[in-house]
N, C-alpha and C positions, 0 to 999 in steps of 0.2 A: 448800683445794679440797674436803677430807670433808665439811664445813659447808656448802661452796655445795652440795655432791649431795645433803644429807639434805635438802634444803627442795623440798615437797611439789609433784607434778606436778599436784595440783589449783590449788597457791595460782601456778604459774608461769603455766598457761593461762589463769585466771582475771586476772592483771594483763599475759599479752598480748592477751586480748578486751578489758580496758578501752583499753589503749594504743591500739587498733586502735579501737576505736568512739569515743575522744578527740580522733584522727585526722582519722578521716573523717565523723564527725557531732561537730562542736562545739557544735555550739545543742544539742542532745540531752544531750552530755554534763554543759554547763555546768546546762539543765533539771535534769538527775539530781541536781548534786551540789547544787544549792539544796535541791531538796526533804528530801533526806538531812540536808544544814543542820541544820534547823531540829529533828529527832529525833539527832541525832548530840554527842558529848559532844566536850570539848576535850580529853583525852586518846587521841581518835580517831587516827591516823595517816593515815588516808583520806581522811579529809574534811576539808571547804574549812574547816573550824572547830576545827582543830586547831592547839595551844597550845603551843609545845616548853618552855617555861620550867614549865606548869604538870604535862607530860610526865613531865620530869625530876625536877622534885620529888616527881612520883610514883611513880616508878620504883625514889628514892633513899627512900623511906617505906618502901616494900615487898619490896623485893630487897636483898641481902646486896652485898656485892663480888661473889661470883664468878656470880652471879647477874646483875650487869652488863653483867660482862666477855662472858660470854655472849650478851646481849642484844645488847653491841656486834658482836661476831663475828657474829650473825646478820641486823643490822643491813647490815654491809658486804655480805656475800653477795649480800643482795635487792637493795643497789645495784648492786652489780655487774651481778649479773642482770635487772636493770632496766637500768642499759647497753647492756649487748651485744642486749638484745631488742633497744631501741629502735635501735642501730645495725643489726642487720637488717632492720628495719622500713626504714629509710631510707634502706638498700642495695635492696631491693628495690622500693621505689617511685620509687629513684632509676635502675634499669634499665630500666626502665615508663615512668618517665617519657623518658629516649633513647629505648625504642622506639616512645614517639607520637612524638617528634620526628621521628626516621629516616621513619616512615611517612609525616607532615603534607611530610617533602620530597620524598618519590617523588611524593605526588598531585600536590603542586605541578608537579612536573617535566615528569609525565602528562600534565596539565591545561596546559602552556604549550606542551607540544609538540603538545598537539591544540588547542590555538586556534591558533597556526601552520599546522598544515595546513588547517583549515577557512578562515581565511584566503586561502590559495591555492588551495584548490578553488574560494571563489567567486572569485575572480579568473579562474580559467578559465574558471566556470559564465560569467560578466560578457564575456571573449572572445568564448566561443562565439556568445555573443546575438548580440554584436557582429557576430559573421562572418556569421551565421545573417542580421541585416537589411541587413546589407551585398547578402549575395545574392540576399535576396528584391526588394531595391529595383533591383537592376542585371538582374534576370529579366524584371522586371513587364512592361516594354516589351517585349520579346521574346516573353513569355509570352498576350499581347494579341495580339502578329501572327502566335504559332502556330494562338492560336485562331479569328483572322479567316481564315487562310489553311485550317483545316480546315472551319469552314463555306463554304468558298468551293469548297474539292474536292467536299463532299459536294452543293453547288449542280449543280458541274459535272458528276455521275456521276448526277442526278436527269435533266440536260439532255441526257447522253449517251445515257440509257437510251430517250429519248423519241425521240431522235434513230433510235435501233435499232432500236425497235416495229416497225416496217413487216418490215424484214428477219427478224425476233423471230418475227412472225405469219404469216410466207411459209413458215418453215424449219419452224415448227409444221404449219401447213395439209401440207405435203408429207411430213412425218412423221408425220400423223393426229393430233398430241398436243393434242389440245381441248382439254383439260383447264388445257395450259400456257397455252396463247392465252385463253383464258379470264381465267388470272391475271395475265397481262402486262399486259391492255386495260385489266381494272378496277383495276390499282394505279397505271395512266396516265392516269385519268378523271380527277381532283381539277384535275390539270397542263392535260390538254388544254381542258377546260372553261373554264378560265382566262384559259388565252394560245391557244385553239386558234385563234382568228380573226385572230391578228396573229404572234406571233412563231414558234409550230410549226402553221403554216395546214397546208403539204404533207403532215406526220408526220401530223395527223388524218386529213386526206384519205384518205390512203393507210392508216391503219390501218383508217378504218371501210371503204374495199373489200375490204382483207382479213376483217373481222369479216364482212361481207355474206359473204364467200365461206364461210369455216365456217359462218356457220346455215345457207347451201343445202345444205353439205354436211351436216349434221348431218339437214337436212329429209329429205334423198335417205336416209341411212343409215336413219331412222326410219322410211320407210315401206316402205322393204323388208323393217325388221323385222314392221312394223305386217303385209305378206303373208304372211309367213316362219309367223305365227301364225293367220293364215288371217281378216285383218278385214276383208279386201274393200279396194276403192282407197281411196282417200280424194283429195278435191280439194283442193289445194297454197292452191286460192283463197279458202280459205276459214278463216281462221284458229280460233275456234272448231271448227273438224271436227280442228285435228290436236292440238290440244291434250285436247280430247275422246280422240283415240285414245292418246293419251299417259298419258293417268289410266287408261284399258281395260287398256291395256300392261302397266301398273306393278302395277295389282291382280292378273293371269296371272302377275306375276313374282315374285312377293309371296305 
């Protein structure tokens, strides 16, 4: 044991970086020890070109017995300690290696348990379409007779309102609301224009004697105004004359 401690913590680091670059670069190391080869004697110990018969005999030329014995003694050491690296070496790449194992089977496990669910998500996603055209094919017919029957309401509230005009135009006239009557007639012109000769004969009729009855009356209101300002008569008969006083009006008011 004093022999294995005396031997140098340069020459131990130095033969566990080779151990370790022997390892895990072998084309590198095998590169190295060619080149070294070919400068390297056969009493080397290191290199690939070393000779133990011609070793020994040089050892036995050169060294005494106890001189040997010594060499043996330091010999076993370095094996030694060339052992035990290398089985920590191989304890250690042997936990490394479990722990990619261990890991390569979680992702696996990750990895199957989420193709499984994405599986069954499309299998819903694939339902839902399912339900989804189910419904839109079992609507369509119905969805056609909501929308024929809302054009049909809004036919019948166009027909209603025409129907109303006359009543519309009375309730206006008696409430002075010109303005209203005004917009009722013209947003029933397109309609009556149309059908007013056959199927709303009456509703025109009767709207244009109410229309007749507000311009008299609008005629009346204007020339009272037309006095009120001091324009003199004006004759009703004469259409030029009140539109004439109508532009006079508007400039005094203006």
């Amino acid at each position: 044991m004093m022999v294995a401690d005396e031997v140098p913590l340069d020459d131990k680091a130095k033969r566990m970086r080779d151990l370790l670059s022997s390892f895990y670069s072998p084309e590198s190391a095998m590169s190295t020890g060619t080149d070294s080869a070919k400068h390297a004697s056969p009493d080397d110990i290191n290199s690939n070109s070393f000779d133990p018969d011609h070793y020994m005999n040089l050892m036995v030329h050169k060294s005494n017995l106890e001189g040997l014995l010594q060499r043996h003694v330091e010999m076993a050491a370095e094996i030694k300690n060339l052992d035990t690296d290398l089985q920590m070496l191989v304890y250690e790449n042997y936990n490394k290696f479990i722990s990619a194992t261990d890991t390569i089977k979680r992702m696996k496990s990750n990895i199957s348990g989420m193709e499984t669910n994405m599986e069954q998500l499309l299998e819903k996603i694939m339902s839902v379409q399912s339900r989804s055209d189910s419904v839109n094919t079992s609507l369509f017919d119905k969805r056609e007779h909501i929308e024929k029957l809302h054009r049909t309401c809004n036919l019948l509230r166009k027909v209603q309102f025409i129907y109303d005009l006359p009543d519309r135009l009375n309730k206006c006239i008696k409430s002075e609301a010109y303005a209203d009557a005004v917009r009722f007639y013209t947003g029933a012109m397109p309609i009556l224009m149309a059908y007013g000769d056959s199927s709303f004969r009456d509703c025109k009729l009767a709207s244009e004697e109410a229309m007749a009855t507000i311009v008299k009356n609008l005629q009346v209101l204007f020339l009272h105004l037309c006095q009120a300002f001091g324009l003199g008569p004006i004759k009703q008969n004469k259409p030029g004359a009140i539109l004439d006083a109508f532009i006079y009006f508007v400039t005094l008011v203006t």
